[in-house]
N, C-alpha and C positions, 0 to 999 in steps of 0.2 A: 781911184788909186788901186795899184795891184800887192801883191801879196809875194808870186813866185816867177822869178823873171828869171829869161833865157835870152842872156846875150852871145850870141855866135860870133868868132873874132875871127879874124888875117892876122898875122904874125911876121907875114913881107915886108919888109920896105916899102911904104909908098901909100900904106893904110893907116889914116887914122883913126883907131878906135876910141876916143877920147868922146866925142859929141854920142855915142853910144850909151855911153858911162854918165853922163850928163843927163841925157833923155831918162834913163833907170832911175836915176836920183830924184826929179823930177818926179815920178810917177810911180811914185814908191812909197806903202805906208811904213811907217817910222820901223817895225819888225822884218821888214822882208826880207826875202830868199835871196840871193844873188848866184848864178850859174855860170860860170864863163864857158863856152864851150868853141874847139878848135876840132873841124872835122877833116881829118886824113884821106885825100880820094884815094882809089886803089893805083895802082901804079900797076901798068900792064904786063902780062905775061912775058909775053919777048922782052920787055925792058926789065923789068925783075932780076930776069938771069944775069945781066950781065952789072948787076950793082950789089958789091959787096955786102953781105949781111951787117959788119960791123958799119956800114956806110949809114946803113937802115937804122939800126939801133943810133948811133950818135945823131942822125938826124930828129928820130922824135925826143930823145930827152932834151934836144936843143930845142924843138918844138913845147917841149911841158916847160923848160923854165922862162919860155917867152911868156907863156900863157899866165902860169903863177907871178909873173913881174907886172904883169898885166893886171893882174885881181888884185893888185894893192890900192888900186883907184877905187875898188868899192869893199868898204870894211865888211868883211863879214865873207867875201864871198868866196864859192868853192869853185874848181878847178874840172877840165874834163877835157880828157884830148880821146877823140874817137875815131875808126873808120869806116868808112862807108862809102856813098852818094852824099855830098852838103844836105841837098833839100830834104829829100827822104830821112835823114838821120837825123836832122834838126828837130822835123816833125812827129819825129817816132819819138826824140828823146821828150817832148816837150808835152806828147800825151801818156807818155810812161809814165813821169815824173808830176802830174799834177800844175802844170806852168798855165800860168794864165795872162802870162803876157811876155812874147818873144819880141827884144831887138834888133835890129837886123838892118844893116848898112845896107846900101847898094849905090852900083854906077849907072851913069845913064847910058839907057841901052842901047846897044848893036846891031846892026843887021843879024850876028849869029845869034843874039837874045829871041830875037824874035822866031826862031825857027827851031832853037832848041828852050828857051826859056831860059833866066839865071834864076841862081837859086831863090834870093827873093820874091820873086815870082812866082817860084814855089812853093813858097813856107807859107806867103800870101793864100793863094790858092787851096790850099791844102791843110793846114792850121785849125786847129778846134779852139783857139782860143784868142785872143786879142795881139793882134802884131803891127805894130810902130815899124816904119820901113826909114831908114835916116840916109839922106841923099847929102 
């Protein structure tokens, strides 16, 4: 049983995070931590320019209140919308923060997984700590 879990979410269309939320509960002693985290990639230079700032802002508060709509599936937990690289920032946040056990969705993979890795693969790889991959 874990203690302080780090589930990482998609907030598109088309992602269920729910069997995530499920596995945590699961594997959860009766006090734990719950973390939701949604990581922001960076958005390119040349593309930057040409997207409104106020565009920017209404997009990540529509990103945070997906995320807090989200963390109602597990009582107690807190909220985190971050940027960065997914894989990297998941496994930075998760040995910053003392997490001992990240959830973490994945698709099955693509020709361009295999060449660039997804981030599962990363968090996998890279991780100090116990990580549940949910296919």
């Amino acid at each position: 049983m874990y203690q302080n879990f780090l589930i990482p979410v998609l907030v598109d269309e088309g992602h269920d995070n729910q069997a995530s939320f499920e596995a945590a509960k699961t594997l959860a002693n009766a006090d734990a931590k719950f973390t939701i985290l949604h990581v922001l990639e960076p958005i390119p230079g040349f593309a930057i320019a040409e997207i409104p700032a106020d565009v920017l802002s209404k997009t990540r508060v529509a990103i945070e209140t997906s995320v807090n709509r989200l963390a109602k599936a597990l009582p107690g937990a807190e909220t985190r919308v971050m940027s960065g690289h997914a894989g990297r920032t998941i496994v930075d946040y998760a040995t910053d923060n003392n997490v001992d056990c990240i959830i973490v969705a994945s698709h099955r993979p693509g020709i361009g997984d295999y060449f660039l890795g997804s981030t599962a693969a990363r968090v996998v790889r890279h991780a100090k700590c116990s990580v549940h991959v949910i296919r």
